[in-house]
N, C-alpha and C positions, 0 to 999 in steps of 0.2 A: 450418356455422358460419362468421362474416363471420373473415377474418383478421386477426389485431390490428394495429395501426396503431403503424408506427415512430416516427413522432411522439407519438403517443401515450405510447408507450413510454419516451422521450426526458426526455419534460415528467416523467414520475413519476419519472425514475429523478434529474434535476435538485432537484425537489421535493425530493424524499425528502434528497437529499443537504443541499440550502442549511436545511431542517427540522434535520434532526441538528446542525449547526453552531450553529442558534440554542436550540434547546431539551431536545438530547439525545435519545440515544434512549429513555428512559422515558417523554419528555414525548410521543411521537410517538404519532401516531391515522392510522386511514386515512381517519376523515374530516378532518383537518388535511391529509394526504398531496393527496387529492383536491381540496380547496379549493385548495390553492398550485400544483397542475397545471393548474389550470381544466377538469376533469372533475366527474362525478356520480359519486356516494360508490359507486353500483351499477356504474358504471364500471372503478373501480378493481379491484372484486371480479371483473370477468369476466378481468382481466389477471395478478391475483394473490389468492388462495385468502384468505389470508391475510398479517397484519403479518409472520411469520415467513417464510411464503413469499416477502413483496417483499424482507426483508433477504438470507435466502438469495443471491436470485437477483440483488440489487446485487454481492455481496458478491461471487459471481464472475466479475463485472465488473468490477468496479473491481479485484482481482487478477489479472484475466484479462489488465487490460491493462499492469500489472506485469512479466508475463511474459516479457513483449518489451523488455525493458529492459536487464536482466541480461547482460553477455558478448555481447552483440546487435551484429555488424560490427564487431567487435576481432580484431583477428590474431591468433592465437592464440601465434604467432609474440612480440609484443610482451611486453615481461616483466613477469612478473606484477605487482609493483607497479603500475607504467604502469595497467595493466587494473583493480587493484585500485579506484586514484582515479578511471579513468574512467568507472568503475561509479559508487561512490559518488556522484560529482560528477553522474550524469546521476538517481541515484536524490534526491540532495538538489533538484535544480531540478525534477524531478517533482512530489517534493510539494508544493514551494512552489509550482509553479503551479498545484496541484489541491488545491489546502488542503480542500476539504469533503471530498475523497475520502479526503482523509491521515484529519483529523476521525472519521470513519464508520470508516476501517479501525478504527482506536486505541478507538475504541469499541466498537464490534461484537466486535472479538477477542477482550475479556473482559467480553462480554455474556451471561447466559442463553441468549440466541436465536442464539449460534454452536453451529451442528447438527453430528450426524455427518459430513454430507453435505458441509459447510463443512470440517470437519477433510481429511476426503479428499481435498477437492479441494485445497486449503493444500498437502495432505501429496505431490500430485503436483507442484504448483510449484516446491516446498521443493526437491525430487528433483534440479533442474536447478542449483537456484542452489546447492544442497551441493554439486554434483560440484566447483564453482569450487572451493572452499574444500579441498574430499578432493585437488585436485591440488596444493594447493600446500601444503599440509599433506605430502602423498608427496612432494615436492619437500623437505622441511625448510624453506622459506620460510618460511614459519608456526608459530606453536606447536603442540604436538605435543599440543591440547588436545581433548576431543570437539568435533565439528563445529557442531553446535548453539550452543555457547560463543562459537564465532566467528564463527558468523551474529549469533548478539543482541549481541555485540558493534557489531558492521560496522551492522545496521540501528540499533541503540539512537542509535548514536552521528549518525547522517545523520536518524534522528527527533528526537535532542535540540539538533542544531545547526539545524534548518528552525526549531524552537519558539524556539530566539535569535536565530535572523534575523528572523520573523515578529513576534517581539515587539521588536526593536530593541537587545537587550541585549547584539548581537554584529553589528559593522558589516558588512556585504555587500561586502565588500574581496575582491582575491586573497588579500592579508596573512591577512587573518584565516580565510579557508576554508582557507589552506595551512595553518595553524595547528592549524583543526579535525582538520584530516582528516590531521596529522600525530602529534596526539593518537590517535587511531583507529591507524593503522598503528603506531606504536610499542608499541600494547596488543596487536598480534598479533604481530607480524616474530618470528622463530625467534631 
């Protein structure tokens, strides 16, 4: 069997993304998928099974590379707040600059076609970016609430400030990100 081809690979997983942003994932086809890569529809099927199989296999991609994001060359040393914003801050300019990948996450999440296999793997991501929150929660830093609470917290709040930046409705100032993200920390601090 010839080996699949990185570019290949590249163009559909591009495809697939700037598709979702324009017409959702319901509207999506693999031969829509395949037209906007510049491959053959038969093409697409030797790479991915099927539409569930290419979401799947974006999906952990585009959280794959999330993963490196989180507590990633913070001293651990540095105090939690500190680590707190510079998380936030480096997850807010993420999405903004990967807007169809934010798009596709926020969709896919609470899509049909989020699999077992997708939960799992979410559920070993989740694992790293909890411990941040289980330590300063054991610290009393934080509210003494389940851990989950203060993750959809922390991300809710870095996805509803990227969707006021991205629409204009909240200026791209220090002012006003200190402001965001001071809203966020006040919802959790102990």
């Amino acid at each position: 069997m010839k080996p699949k081809d990185d570019d290949k690979q590249q163009a559909i997983a591009r495809a697939t993304l700037a598709l979702v942003e324009r017409v959702g994932l319901s509207g999506l086809t693999m031969a829509s998928i395949a037209r906007e890569a510049g491959i053959a529809t038969g093409t697409l099927y030797v790479y991915h099974r099927s539409k569930e199989d290419l979401l799947n296999a974006l999906y952990e991609q585009v959280k794959g590379a999330l993963v490196g994001l989180i507590d990633v060359d913070l001293d651990p040393a540095t105090p939690f707040r500190s680590r707190f914003q510079m998380n936030w801050t480096r997850l807010l300019r993420h999405r903004l600059a990967h807007a169809p990948e934010a798009v596709f996450m926020d969709q896919y999440y609470n899509s049909p076609w989020f699999s077992e296999a997708s939960r799992q793997f979410s559920a070993r991501f989740a694992a790293g970016c909890l411990r941040f929150f289980d330590e300063a929660r054991a610290q009393q830093i934080v509210k003494d609430v389940p851990t989950m609470m203060l993750a959809a917290h922390f991300f809710g709040s870095v996805r509803d400030t990227a969707s006021l930046l991205r629409s204009g409705d909240l200026p791209d100032t220090d002012a006003a990100l200190n402001q965001a993200f001071s809203m966020c920390w006040d919802g959790i601090k102990a």
